[in-house]
C-alpha positions as YAML, in Angstrom:
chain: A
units: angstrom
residues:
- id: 1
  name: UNK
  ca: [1.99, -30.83, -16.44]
- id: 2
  name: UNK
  ca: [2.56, -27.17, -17.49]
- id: 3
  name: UNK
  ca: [-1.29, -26.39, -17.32]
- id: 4
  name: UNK
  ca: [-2.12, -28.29, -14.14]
- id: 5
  name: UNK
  ca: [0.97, -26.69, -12.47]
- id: 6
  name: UNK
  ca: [-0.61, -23.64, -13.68]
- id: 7
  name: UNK
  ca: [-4.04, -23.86, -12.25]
- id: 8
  name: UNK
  ca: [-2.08, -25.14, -9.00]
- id: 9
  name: UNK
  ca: [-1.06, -21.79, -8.89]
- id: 10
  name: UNK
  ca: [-3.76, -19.84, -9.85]
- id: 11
  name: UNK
  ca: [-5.47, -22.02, -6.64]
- id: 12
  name: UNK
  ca: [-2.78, -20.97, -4.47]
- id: 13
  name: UNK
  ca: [-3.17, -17.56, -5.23]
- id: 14
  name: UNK
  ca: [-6.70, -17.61, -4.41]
- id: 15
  name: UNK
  ca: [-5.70, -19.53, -0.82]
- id: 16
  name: UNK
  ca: [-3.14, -17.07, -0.12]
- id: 17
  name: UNK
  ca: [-5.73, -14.07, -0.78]
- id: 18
  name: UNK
  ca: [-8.07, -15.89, 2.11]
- id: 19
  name: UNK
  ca: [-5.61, -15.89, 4.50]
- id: 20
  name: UNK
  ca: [-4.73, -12.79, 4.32]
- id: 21
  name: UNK
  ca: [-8.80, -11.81, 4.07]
- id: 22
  name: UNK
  ca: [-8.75, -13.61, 7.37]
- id: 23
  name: UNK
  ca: [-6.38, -11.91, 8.76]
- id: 24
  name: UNK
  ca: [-7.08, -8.36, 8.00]
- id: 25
  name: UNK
  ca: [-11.14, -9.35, 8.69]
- id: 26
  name: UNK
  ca: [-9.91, -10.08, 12.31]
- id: 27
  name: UNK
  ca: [-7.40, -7.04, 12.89]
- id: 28
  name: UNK
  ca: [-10.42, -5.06, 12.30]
- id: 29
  name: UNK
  ca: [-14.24, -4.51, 13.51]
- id: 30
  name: UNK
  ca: [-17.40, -3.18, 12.48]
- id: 31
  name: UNK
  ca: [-18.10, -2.01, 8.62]
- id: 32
  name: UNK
  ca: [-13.92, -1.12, 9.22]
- id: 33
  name: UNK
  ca: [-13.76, -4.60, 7.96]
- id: 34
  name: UNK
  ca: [-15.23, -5.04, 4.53]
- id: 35
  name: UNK
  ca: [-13.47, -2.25, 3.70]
- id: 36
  name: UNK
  ca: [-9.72, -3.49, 5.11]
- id: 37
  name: UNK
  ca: [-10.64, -6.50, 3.82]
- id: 38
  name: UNK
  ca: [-11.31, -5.00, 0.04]
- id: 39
  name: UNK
  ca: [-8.30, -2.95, 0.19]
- id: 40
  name: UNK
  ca: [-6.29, -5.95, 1.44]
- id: 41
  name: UNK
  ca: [-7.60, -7.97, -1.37]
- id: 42
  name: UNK
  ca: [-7.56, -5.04, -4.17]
- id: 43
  name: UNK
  ca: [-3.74, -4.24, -2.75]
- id: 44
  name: UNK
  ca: [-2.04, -7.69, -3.00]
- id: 45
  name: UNK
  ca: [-3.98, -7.97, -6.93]
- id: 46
  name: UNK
  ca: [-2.99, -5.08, -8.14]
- id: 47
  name: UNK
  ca: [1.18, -5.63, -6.99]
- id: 48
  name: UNK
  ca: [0.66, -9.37, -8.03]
- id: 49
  name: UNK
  ca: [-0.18, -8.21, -11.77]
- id: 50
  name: UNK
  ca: [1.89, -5.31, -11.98]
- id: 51
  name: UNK
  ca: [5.46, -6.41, -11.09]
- id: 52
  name: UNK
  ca: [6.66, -8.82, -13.65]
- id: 53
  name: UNK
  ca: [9.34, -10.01, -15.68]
- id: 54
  name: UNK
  ca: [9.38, -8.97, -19.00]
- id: 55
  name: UNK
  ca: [8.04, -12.19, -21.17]
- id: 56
  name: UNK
  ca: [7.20, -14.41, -18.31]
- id: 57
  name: UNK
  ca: [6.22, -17.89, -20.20]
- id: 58
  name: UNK
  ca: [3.78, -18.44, -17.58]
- id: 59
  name: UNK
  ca: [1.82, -15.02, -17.58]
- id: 60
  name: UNK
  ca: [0.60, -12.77, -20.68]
- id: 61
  name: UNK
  ca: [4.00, -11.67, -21.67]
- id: 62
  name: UNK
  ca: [3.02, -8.09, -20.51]
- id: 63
  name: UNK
  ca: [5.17, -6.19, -17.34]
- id: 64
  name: UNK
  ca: [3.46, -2.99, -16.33]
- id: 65
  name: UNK
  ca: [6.63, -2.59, -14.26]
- id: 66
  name: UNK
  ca: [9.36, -4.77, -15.10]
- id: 67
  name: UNK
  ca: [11.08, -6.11, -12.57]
- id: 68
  name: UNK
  ca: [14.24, -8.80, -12.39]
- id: 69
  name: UNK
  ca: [13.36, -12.44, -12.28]
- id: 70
  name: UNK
  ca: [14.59, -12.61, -8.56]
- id: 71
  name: UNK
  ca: [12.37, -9.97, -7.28]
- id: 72
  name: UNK
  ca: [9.33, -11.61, -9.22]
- id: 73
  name: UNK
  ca: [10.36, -14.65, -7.68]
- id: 74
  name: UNK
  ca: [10.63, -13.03, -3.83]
- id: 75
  name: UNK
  ca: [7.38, -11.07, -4.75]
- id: 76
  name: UNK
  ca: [5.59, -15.14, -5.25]
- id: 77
  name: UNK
  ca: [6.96, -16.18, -2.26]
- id: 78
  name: UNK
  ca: [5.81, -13.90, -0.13]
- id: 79
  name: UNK
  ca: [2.37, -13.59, -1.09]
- id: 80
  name: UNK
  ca: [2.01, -17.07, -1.03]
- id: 81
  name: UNK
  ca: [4.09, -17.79, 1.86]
- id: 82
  name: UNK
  ca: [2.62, -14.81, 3.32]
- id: 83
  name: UNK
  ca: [-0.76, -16.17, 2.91]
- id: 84
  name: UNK
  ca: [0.12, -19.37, 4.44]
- id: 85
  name: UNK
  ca: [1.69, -17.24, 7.67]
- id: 86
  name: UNK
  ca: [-1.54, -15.23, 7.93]
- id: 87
  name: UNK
  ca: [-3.80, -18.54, 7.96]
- id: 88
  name: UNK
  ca: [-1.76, -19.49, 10.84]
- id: 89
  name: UNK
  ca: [-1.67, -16.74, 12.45]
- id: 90
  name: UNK
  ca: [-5.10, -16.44, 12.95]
- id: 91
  name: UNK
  ca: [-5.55, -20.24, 14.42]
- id: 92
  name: UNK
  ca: [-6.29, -21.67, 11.25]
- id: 93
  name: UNK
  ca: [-2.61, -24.18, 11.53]
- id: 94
  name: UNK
  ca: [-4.04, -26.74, 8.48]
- id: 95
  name: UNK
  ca: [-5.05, -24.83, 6.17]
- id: 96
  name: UNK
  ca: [-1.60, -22.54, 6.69]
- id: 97
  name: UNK
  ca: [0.28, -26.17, 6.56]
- id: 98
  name: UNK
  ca: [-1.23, -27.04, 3.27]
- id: 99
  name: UNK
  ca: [-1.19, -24.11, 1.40]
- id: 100
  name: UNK
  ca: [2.47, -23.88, 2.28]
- id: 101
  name: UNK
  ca: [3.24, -27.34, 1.85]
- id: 102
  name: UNK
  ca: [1.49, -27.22, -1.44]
- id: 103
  name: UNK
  ca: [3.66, -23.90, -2.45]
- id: 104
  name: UNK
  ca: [6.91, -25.82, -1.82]
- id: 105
  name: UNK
  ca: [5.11, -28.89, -4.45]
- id: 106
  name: UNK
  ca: [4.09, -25.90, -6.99]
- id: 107
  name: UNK
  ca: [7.89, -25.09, -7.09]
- id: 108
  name: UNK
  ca: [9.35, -28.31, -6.95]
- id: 109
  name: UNK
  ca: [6.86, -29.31, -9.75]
- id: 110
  name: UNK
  ca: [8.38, -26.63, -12.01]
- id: 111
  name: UNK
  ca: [12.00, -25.98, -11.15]
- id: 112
  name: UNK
  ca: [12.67, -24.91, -15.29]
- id: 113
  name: UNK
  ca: [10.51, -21.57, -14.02]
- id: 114
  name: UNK
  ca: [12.67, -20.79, -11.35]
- id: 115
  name: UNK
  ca: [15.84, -21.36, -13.61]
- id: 116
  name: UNK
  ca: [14.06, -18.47, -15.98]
- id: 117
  name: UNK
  ca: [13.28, -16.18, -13.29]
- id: 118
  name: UNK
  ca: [16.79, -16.69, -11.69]
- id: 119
  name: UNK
  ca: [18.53, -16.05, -15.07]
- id: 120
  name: UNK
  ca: [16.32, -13.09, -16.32]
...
């Protein structure tokens, strides 16, 4: 369960990086795009791996910039959330329905993680 809940997530991730691909690529025009687009994408990876809580089972252990489990947990939420929002903001309501829907399963699936990140 732990691995496949894992991969769940890494899939999510991914999802919630289109949406918000989608929704930059249409706030934009012209070669302005590729480039909000790769700074949108570059911007949400780079705060995704930095802020983390110190020995996280289900990352590498490392926190560039610690951070308490709550705010890690916030930090999730909104990205993934986030990326669910920006799906539907741009017209596309299904996919924003199932990549939420399938954030609330991720968690539900693994409620000992959310225990951790609420305790450390």
């Amino acid at each position: 369960m732990h691995n496949a809940n894992l991969a769940l997530r890494f899939l999510l991730e991914l999802a919630a990086l289109a949406g918000f691909s989608i929704f930059v690529w249409g706030l934009t025009e012209g070669v302005w795009r590729f480039l909000a687009v790769g700074a949108a994408v570059v911007l949400l990876g780079v705060i995704w791996a930095t802020f983390a809580v110190p020995d996280d089972p289900s990352r590498s252990g490392s926190a560039p910039v610690p951070v308490p489990g709550i705010a890690r947990l916030v930090l999730e939420w909104g990205v993934l959330f986030g990326g669910a929002w920006a799906f539907y903001a741009v017209g596309y309501t299904w996919p924003g329905f199932w990549l939420a829907a399938l954030t609330v399963v991720h968690y539900l699936l693994w409620p000992s993680r959310i225990a951790w990140l609420l305790q450390n």
